[in-house]
C-alpha positions in Angstrom: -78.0 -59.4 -221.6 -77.0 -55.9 -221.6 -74.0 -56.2 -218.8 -73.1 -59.1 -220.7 -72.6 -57.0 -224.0 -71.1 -54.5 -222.2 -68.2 -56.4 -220.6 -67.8 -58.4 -223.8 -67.1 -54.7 -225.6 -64.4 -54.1 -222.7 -62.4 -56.9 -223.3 -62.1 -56.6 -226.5 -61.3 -53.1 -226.7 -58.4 -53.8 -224.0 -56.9 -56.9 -225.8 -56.8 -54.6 -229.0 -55.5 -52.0 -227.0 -52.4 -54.5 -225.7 -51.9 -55.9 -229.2 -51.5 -52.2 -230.6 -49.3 -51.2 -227.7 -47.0 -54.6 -228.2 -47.0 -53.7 -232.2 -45.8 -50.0 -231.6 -42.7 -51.6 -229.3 -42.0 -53.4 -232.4 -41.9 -51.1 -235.0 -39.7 -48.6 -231.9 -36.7 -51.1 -232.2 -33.7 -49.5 -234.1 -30.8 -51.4 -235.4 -27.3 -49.6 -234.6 -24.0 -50.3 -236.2 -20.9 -51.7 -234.0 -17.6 -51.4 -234.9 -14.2 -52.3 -233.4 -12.5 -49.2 -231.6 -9.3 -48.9 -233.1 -6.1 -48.7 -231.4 -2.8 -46.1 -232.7 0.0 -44.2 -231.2 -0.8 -40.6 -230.7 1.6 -37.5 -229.9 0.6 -35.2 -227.1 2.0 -32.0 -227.1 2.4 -30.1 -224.4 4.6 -26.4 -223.5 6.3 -25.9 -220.5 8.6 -22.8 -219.4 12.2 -24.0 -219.5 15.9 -23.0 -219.1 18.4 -24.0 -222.5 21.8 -24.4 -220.9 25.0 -25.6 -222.8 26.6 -28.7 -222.1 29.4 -26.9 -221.1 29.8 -23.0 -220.1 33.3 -21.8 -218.2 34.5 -18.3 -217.2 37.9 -17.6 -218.3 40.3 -15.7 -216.1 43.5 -14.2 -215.9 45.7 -16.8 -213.7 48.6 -14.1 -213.3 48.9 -10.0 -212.8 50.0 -7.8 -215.5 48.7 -6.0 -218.6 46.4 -7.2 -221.4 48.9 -6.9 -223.8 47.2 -9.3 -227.1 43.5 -10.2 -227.5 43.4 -12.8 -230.7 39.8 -13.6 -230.1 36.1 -11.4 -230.7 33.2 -11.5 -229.1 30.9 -14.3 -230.5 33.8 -16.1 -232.1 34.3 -19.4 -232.6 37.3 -20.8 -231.4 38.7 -24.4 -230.9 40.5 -26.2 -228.5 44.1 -25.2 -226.9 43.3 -21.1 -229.4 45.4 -18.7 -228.2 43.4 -16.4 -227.0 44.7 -13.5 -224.4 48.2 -12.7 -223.7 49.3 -10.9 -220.3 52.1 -9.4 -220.7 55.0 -11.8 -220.1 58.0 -9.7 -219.4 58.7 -10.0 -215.7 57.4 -13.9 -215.7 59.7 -14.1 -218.6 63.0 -12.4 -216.5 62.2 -14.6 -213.8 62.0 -17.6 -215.8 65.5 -17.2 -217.0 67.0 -16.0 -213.5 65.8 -19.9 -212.2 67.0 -21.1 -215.4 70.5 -19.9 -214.4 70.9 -20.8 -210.9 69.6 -24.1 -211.4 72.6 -24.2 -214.4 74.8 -23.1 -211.3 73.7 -26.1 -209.0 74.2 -28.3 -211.9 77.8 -27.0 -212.1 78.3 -27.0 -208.2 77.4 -30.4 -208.0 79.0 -32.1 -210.4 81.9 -30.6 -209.4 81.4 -31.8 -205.3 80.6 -35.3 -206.8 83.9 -35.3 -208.5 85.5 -34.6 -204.8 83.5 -36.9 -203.5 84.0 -39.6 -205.7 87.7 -38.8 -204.6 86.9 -38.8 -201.3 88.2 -35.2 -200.6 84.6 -34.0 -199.5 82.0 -35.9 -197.1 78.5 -37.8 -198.5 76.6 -35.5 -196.6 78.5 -32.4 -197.9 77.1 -33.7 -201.7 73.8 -34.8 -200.4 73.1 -31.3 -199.6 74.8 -29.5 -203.4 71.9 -32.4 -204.5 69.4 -30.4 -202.6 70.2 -27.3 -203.5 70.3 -28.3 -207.3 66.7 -30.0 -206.8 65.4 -26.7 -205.2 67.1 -25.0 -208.1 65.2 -27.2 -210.9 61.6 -26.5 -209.0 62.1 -22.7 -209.0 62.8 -23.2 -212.3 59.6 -25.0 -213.0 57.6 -22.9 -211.0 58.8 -19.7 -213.0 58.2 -21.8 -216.2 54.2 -22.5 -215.2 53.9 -18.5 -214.6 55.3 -17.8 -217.3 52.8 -20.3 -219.4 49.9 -19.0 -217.0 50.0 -15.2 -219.1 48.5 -17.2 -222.2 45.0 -17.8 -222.1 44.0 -20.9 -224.2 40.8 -22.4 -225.4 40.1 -25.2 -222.8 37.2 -26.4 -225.6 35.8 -25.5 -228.7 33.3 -23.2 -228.2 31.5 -19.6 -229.2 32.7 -16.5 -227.0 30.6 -14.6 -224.9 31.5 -10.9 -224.4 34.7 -9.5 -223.2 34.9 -8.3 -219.8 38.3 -6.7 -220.3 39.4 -4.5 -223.0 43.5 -4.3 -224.7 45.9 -3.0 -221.8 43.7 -3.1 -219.6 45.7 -3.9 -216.2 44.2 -7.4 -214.6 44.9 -9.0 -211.6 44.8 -12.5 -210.6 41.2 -14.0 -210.8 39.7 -11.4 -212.9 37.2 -12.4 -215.4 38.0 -12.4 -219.2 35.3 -13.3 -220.4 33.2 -17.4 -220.4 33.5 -19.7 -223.0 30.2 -21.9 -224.2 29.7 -25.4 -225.8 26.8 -25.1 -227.5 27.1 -28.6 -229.5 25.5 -30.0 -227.2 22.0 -28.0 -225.6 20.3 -29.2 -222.1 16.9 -28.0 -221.2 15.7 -28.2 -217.9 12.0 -27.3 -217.3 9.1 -28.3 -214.3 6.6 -31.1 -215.2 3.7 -31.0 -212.8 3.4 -34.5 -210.3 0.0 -36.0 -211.6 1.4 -35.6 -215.4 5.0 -37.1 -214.7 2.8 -40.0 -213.2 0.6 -40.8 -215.8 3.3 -40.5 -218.4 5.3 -42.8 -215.9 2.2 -45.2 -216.2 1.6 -45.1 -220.1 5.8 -46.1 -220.3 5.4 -49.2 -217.9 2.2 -50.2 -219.6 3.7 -50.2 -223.1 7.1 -52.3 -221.4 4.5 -54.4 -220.9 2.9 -54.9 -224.3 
């Protein structure tokens, strides 16, 4: 009667054991609120070390010999397209211009004269074929001495902010020598390095939003 009483006492202090233990699991649970995750366009920024170049930077240089004789231009000035802005001294360019001038007025005169003849017969075809030669020579002297002549001014090729001068007034320059450079900074290009693995995942996020 004892062990009987005994084992009776176990089971019920076990099955009020479980029923406490299932009774603390339910007063454990805790509700949490869900929400939708919501989806916007963000702006990364990142810095980079980079080079600002102009969309267009050119040296300027004499194209003939002789002295500096007129700078119209400053440094940092502003100019604009086809600006005087240097003058070599023209004087010998400008002798030599009018010398071809002159002998190609000669071989003008020579040959109209020997067509004349020839028209009458009293000189040969090839005799005028070759006073046309010589008057063709004589016209590209003279256009030769005219492009020198135009090479001693220094023009704007743009519009553009000048850099500093390399050459002061009468200063003697020879062929090639550097004026100064010419920039056109309406326009800026920056060049800079973008590491692999971020040009890729920026490559990525662009296809993916070609695709949305």
């Amino acid at each position: 009667m004892n062990k009987t009483f005994i084992l009776g006492g176990l089971l019920l202090a076990f099955t009020l054991a479980a029923c406490g233990e299932k009774k603390t699991e339910k007063e454990e649970e805790v509700q949490f609120l869900v929400s939708s995750p919501l989806k916007i366009d963000t702006s990364i920024t990142r810095e980079y070390v980079c080079q600002i170049r102009s969309i267009q930077h050119v040296e300027l240089r004499a194209l003939e010999k002789g002295y500096l004789e007129q700078v119209f231009v400053d440094e940092g000035q502003a100019v604009t397209k086809g600006q005087h802005m240097f003058q070599i001294m023209p004087v010998i360019y400008n002798a030599e211009y009018q010398k071809a001038q002159a002998e190609t007025n000669y071989a003008e005169i020579e040959y109209q004269n020997t067509k004349q003849l020839a028209d009458q017969n009293v000189v040969s075809a090839t005799e005028l074929a070759m006073v046309k030669a010589k008057l063709d020579k004589a016209k590209a002297e003279q256009a030769l001495a005219q492009a020198h002549l135009k090479f001693t001014e220094i023009r704007a090729p743009f519009n553009g902010i000048m850099d500093h001068l390399q050459v002061r007034l009468g200063s003697l320059v020879d062929e090639g020598d550097l004026l100064t450079t010419l920039s056109d900074n309406s326009e800026m290009w920056v060049y800079f390095n973008v590491p692999e693995a971020e040009y890729l995942d920026y490559k990525l996020d662009s296809v993916e939003e070609n695709y949305k």
